[in-house]
N, C-alpha and C positions, 0 to 999 in steps of 0.2 A: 553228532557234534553238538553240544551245548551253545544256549546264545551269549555273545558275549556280552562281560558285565563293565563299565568304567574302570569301578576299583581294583579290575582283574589288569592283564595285560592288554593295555590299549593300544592298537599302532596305531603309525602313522606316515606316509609319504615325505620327508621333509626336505633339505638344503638348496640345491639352486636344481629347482624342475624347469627344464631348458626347454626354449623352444624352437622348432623349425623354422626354416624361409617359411612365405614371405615374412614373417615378424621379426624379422632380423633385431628388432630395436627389445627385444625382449631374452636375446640370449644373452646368456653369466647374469640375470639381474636375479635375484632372489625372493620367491614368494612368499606373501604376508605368513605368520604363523599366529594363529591365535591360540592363548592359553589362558583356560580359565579353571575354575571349582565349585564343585556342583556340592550339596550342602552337606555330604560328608566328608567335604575336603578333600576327597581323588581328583588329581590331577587331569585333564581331558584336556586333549590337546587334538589339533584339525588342521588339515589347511587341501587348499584345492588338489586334484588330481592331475596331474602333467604326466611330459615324455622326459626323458633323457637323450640327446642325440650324439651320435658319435660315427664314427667310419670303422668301415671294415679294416682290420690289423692293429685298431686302436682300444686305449684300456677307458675301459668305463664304471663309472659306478650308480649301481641301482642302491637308492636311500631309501630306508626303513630304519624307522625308531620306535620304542616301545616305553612304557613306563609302568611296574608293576609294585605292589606293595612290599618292599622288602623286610618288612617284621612279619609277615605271615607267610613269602615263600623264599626259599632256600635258590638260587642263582644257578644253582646244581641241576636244579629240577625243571627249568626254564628250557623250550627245544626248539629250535629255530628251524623254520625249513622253507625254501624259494622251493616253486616248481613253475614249469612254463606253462602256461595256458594255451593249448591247440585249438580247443573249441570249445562250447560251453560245457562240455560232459568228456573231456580229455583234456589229461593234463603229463605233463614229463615230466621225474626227477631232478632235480639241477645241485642243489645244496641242502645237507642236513648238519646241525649243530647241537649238542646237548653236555652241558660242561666241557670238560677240555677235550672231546670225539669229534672230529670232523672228518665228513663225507661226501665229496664230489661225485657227479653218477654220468657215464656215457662220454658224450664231446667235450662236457664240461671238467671231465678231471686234468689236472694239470694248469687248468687256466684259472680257477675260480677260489675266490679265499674273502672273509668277511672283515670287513675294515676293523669295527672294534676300537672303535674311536672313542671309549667312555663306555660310562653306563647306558642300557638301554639302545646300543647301537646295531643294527640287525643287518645296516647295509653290505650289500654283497658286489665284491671286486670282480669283472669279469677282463680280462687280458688277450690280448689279440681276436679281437671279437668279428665273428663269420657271419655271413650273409645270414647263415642260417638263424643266428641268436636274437634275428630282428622279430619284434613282438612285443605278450603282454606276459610279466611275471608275476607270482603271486609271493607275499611274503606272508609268511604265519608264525606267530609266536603262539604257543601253548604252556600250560602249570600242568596241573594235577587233574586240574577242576574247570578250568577255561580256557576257551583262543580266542582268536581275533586277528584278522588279516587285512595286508591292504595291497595295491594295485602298483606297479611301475609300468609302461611301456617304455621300451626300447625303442628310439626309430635311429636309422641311418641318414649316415649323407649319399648322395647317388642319382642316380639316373635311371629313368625309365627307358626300355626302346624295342618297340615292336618287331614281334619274329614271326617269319613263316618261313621252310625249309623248302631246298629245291625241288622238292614235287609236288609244290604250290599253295595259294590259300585255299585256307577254309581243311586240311588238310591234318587237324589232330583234334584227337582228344584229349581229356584232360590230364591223363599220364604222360602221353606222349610229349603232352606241353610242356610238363614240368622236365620230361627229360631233355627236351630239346634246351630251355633254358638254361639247365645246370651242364650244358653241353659247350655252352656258349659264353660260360663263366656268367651265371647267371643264375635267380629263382623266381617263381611267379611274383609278379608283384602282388600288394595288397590292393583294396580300394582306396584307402587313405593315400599311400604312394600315387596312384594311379590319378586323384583329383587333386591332386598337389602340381601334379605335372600340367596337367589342363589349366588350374589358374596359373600357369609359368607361360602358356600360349600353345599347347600341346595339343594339334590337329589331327585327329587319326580314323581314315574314311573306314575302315575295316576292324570286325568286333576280333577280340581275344579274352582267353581265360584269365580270369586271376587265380588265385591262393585260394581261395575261399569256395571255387567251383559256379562264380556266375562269370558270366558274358558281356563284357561292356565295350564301348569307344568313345575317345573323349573327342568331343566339334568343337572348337572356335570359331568355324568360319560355315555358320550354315550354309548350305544348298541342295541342288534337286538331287544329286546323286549320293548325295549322304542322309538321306532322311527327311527331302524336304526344305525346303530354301527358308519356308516360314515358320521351319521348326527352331526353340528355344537353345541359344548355346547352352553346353554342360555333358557329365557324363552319362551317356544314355546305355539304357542297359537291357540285355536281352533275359534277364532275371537269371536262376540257376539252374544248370541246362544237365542232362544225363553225362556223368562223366565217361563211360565208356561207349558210347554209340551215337556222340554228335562231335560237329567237328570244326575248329575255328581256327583264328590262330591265337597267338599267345602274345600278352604284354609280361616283358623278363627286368626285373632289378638288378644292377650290378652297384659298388660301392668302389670307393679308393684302391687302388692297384700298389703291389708289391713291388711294384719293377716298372718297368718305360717299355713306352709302344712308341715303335720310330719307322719311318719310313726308307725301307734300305734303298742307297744307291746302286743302282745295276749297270753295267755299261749297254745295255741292250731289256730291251724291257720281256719276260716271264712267259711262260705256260704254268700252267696252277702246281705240276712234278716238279718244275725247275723253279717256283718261290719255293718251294716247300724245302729242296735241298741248300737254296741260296741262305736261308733265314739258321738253318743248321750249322752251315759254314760259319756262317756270323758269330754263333755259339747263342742262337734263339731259336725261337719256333714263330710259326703265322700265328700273328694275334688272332687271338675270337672275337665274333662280334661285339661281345660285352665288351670284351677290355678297348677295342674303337671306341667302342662309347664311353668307357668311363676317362681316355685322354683326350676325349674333344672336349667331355663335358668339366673334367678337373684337373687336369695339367695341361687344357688350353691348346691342345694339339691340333694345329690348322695345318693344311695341306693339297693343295689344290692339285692332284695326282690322282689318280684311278690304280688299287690296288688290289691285289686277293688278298680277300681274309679265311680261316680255318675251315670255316663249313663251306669255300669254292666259289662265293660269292663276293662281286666284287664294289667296293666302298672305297668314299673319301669325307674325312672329316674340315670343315668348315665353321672356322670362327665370326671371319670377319666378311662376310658376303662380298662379290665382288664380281665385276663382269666374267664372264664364261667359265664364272666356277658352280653352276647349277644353281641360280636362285639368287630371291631376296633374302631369305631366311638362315638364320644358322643351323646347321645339322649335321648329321652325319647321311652324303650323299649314298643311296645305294644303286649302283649299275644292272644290279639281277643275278642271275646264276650264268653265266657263259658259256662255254665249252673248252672245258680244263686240259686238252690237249691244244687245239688250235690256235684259241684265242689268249692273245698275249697283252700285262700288264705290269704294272711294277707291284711290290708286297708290302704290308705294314708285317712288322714283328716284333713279338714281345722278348723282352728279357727283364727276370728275373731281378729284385733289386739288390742280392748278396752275389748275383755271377761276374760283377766286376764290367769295369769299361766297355762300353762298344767297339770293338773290331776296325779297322781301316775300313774306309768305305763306306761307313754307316753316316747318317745324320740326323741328331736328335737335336730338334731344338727346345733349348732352354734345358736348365737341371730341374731333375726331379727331387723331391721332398718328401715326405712322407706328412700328411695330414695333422696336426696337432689336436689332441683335444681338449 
């Protein structure tokens, strides 16, 4: 691969690179673009690197521009190609363009198409965008003779929330974690996610995997049994551990939900068989524990009730703290794993957001929306 030259195809990151909480005061605003000409007169254009953010089911657009000399190359000859960055030395297909051929590859076909918004426009559309899409993509314009790439990260909106499965912590590996998350309507998070949620006030006395294969937990609240009372808050990390032969639990990402998580009304409160058929009748299924968390944490779902969720363990989410609803703090409460024949509770359940109204007997509060972006 040739180094690239100005005069050639030069990208560039450009339009409104948005930012995440906390900078709230920084989203939709537009970063500086500087354009200048270097003494042959090619155009060189720059501007900082940023994220895009958006929610899962939402459409998004990753910006890339380019600028090459059109009396010396043919528009024909010009080939555009995104591909996702996994890690420094892997990378996946996502989009390929070279005059009027276009080629989406994998999860991406069907969803993905290039705006094309002018000359030099390279940004790539991506449309109901999954848990999975969250990351860093590369754009590459190439001629004959030259390329030159530049960088977008995707980030999501969402929530963090620690998992370990009924046969306890400390209790997986790094596969395992990932399948336990994606179990739970969820994926590892990243570290970026993970110290995002710690400066939001995210306490968590027990390490978990991320995405990346290290070991961390984020303190707010030193003390002796998290590491030492006189140790420094932040994410502390047990660095990057053998993926198959150690064993932790997992911090899981989840984003914006399809559908509404409601706590059904029972005349008589559950065994974990009878939510499971109750939630059917309804025309749902038991919420996972992702989706708990993503309608406490984005459709504001408070509920001061003890309920089973999907993997038999049983939660309640809490907005507004409050006498003998479990604590100071907001969260989503977790009761443990019980005993799914004996012990009886009420259910959350999800449904879908094209299955239509809730059932008699249900009760959701507030209407659900779908996220704008």
């Amino acid at each position: 691969m040739m180094q690239p030259m100005f005069h050639a195809a030069t990208l560039v990151l450009l339009i409104a690179v948005l930012s995440s909480p906390p900078a709230l005061s920084e989203r939709g605003r537009k970063k500086v673009v500087h354009v200048s000409e270097d003494e042959s007169g090619a155009v060189v254009v720059q501007t900082a690197p940023g994220k895009v953010v958006t929610h899962r089911g939402g459409t998004i657009i990753l910006p890339c521009r380019y600028h090459y000399d059109v009396s010396a190359h043919d528009p024909a000859e010009i080939r555009l190609k995104w591909t996702k960055v996994m890690d420094p030395m892997s990378f996946v297909d996502v989009f390929v363009a070279m005059g009027k051929e276009r080629r989406a590859f994998g999860s991406y076909r069907g969803r993905t198409a290039l705006q094309e918004d002018g000359a030099g426009d390279a940004s790539l559309i991506i449309r109901n965008v999954t848990l999975q899409d969250y990351g860093r993509y590369e754009c590459e314009v190439t001629n004959e003779l030259e390329d030159d790439t530049g960088m977008v990260k995707l980030d999501l909106e969402g929530v963090i929330f620690p998992y370990h499965p009924r046969l306890g912590r400390y209790t997986l590996n790094y596969h395992e974690a990932q399948e336990a998350c994606l179990a739970q309507d969820g994926i590892l998070a990243s570290y970026d996610q993970l110290h995002k949620a710690w400066l939001e006030g995210m306490d968590w006395c027990n390490a978990g995997w991320l995405e990346d294969g290290s070991v961390q937990y984020p303190i707010s609240r030193p003390r002796d049994e998290c590491g030492r009372k006189d140790t420094p808050v932040g994410v502390r990390t047990y660095g990057y551990r053998h993926k198959d032969d150690e064993r932790y639990d997992a911090f899981c990402f989840t984003s914006n939900l399809n559908g509404k998580v409601y706590f059904l009304k029972t005349y008589r409160k559950l065994s974990y068989p009878e939510a499971l058929q109750a939630c059917k009748k309804n025309g749902a299924k038991v919420a996972k524990v992702g989706q708990l968390y993503a309608a406490w944490k984005i459709q504001l779902l408070d509920r001061c009730e003890a309920g089973w969720v999907e993997d038999g363990s049983v939660r309640y989410p809490i907005v507004n703290p409050r006498a003998r609803c479990g604590g100071q703090e907001p969260g989503v409460r977790n009761l443990g794993f019980p005993d799914k024949k004996y012990k009886l509770f009420g259910v959350y359940c999800y449904r879908k957001g094209s299955e239509g109204p809730p059932k008699k007997g249900s009760e959701e509060p507030g209407k659900w929306g779908p996220l704008q972006v």
